[in-house]
N, C-alpha and C positions, 0 to 999 in steps of 0.2 A: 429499590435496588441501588438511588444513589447511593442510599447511605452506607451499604455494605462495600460499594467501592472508592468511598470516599474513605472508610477505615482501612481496606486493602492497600489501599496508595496512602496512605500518613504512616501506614507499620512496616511496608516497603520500603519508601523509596526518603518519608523526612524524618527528621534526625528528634530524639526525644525532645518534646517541650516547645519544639518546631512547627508555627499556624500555618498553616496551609496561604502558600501565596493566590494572587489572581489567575497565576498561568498554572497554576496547583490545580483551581476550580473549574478551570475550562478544560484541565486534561481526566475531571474528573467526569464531565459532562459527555465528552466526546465518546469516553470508554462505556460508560453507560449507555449511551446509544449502541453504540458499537458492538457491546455485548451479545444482543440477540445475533446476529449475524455472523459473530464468530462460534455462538451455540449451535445454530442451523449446520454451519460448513462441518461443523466436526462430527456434529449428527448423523452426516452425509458420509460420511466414511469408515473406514476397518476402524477394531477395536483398541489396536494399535498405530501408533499417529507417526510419521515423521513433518515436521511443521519448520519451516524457513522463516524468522522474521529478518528481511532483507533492508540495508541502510536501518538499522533498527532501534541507534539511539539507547534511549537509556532500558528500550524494550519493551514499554507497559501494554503494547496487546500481546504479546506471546505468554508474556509471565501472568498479565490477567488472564491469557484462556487457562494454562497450565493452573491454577489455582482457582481460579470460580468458574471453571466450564468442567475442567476433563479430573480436577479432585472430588467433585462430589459425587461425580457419577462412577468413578474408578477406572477411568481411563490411565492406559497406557501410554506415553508418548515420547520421543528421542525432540529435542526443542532444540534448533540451531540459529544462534545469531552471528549476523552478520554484520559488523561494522567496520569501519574504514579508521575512525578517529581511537587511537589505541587510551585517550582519558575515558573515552564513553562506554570504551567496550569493557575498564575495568569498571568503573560503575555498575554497566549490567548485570559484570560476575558478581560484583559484593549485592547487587537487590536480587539475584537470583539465590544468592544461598540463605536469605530470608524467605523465601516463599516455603509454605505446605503441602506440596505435592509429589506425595511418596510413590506413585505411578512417573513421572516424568525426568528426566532428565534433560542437564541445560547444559550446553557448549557456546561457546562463546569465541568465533573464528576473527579474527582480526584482518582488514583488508578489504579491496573494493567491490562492489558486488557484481562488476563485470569481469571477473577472475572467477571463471567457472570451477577451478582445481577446487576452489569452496564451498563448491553448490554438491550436496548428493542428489541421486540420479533419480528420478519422476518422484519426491516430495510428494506428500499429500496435500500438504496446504501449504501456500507461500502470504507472509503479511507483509505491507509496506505501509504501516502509518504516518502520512505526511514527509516522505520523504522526497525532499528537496530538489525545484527543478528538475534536471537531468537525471539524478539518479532516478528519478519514479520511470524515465523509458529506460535506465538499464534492467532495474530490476524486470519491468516488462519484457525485458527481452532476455533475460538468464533465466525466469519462470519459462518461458516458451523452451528456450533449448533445453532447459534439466526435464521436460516435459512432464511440468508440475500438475497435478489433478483440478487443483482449484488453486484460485489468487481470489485474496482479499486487499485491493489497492485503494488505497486513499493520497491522492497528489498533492502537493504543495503547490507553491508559486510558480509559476513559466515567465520564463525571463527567457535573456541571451544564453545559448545550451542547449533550451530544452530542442529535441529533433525534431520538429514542427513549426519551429518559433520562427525562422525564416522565411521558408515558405506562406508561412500564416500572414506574415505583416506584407509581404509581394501580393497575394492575392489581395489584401486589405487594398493597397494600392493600386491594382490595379481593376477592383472590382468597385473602386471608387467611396471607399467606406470612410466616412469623415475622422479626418488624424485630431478630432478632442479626446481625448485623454481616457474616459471613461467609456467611449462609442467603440472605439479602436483597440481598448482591452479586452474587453466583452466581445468583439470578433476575434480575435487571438486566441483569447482560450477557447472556445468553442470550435475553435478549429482544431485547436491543436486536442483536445478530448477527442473529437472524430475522428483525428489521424490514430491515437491511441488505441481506440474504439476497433475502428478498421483491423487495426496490426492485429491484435488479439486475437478479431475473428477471422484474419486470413491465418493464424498460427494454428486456429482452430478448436479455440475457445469458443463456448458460447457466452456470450458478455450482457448483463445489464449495467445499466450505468444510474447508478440511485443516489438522492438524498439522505444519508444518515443522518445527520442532526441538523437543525435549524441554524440556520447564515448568524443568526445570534449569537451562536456556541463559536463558530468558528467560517469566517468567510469560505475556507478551503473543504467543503461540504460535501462533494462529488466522493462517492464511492463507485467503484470497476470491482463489480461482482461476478469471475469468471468460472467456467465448469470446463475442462475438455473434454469434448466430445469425436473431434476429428471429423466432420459431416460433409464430404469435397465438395457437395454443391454451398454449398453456406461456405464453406473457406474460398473457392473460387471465384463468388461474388461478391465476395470483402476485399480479395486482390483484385477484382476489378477498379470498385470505388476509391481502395488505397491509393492505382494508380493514378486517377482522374482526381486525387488532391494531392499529390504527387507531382504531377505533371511542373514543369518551369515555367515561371508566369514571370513579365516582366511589367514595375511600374512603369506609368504613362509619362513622357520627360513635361 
């Protein structure tokens, strides 16, 4: 299967005669992993698709599902990308009118992805590959309100932004968690994934939180594989927990 989306992605997205760089090979590995997962989600639903890739960059999981998930099987789908950067989003239109997929159609919405006017109304599937800090919690959170079917999220970096990030480093401090460098990120992000974790399942997602490819491929490895379900006792005991990491902590002076 690499090798069929290492050809998808040099006939897309590089320019003839063009070798495949090193960040070429790692987007080629990631999509590969990736793939079974967006075959399963789509599995999972009507034979017609409406599919959100949100912060979506130059787009390659929307346009990879549209071309090696939902063309061979003869799927139907309306494909909406969402980007904020108006260079990236023309990029995606010009590798979207290279792909194969006589079932699908691609729109290309220009803008932020916490501008709901952008988002249509409960989506079947929403994708965020690797998008950056803070937008991986808006898009979390315009999935919930367009009251998407299924999210397929993959996060990037947590820095200063992300909406946990504060919180996460006061309880570090004040739960006494040693400020070395690599001790004290490793509590951060695992916080702030749980707060993420949380949010979804009080929106009323069902959520696992998995492994897609090996820390080798790419450090940013966590995948938020969610389903709505709406279940109030499962949503009212994620806003329980939400609160209780939520709550105001202050460091010790």
């Amino acid at each position: 299967m690499r090798g069929v989306v290492a050809a998808w992605l040099e006939r897309i997205y590089l320019a003839p005669g063009t070798q495949p760089r090193q960040e070429d090979a790692r987007k080629i590995d990631e999509l590969t992993a990736l793939l079974p997962e967006l075959r399963a989600a789509v599995n999972q639903q009507p034979r017609a698709l409406t599919i959100v890739d949100a912060a979506s960059g130059l787009s390659y999981a929307a346009l990879a599902t549209a071309e090696l998930v939902l063309a061979p099987a003869q799927r139907r789908a309306h494909v909406i990308l969402i980007e904020r950067d108006p260079r990236l989003a023309a990029r995606a239109r010009e590798a979207a009118s290279r792909i194969s997929a006589p079932g699908c159609t691609v729109e290309v919405r220009t803008g932020d992805v916490a501008d709901a006017t952008l988002w249509p109304a409960a989506p079947d599937l929403v994708l965020a590959l690797h998008a950056c800090g803070a937008a991986s919690d808006r898009v979390l959170d315009a999935a919930l309100a367009a009251s998407a079917r299924r999210l397929l999220l993959v996060p990037c970096c947590t820095g200063v932004g992300v909406d946990a990030e504060a919180g996460a480093r006061a309880a570090a401090g004040a739960l006494g968690i040693p400020r070395h460098a690599a001790v004290r990120r490793s509590f951060i992000e695992a916080w702030v994934a749980a707060e993420r974790t949380q949010r979804l399942e009080a929106g009323g997602m069902q959520t696992e939180v998995v492994e897609f490819c090996p820390k080798a491929v790419t450090p940013y490895n966590l995948l938020w594989r969610a389903r709505r379900v709406r279940e109030p006792g499962r949503m009212a005991a994620a806003r329980a927990e939400l609160a209780r990491l939520q709550q105001p902590r202050e460091e010790p002076r």
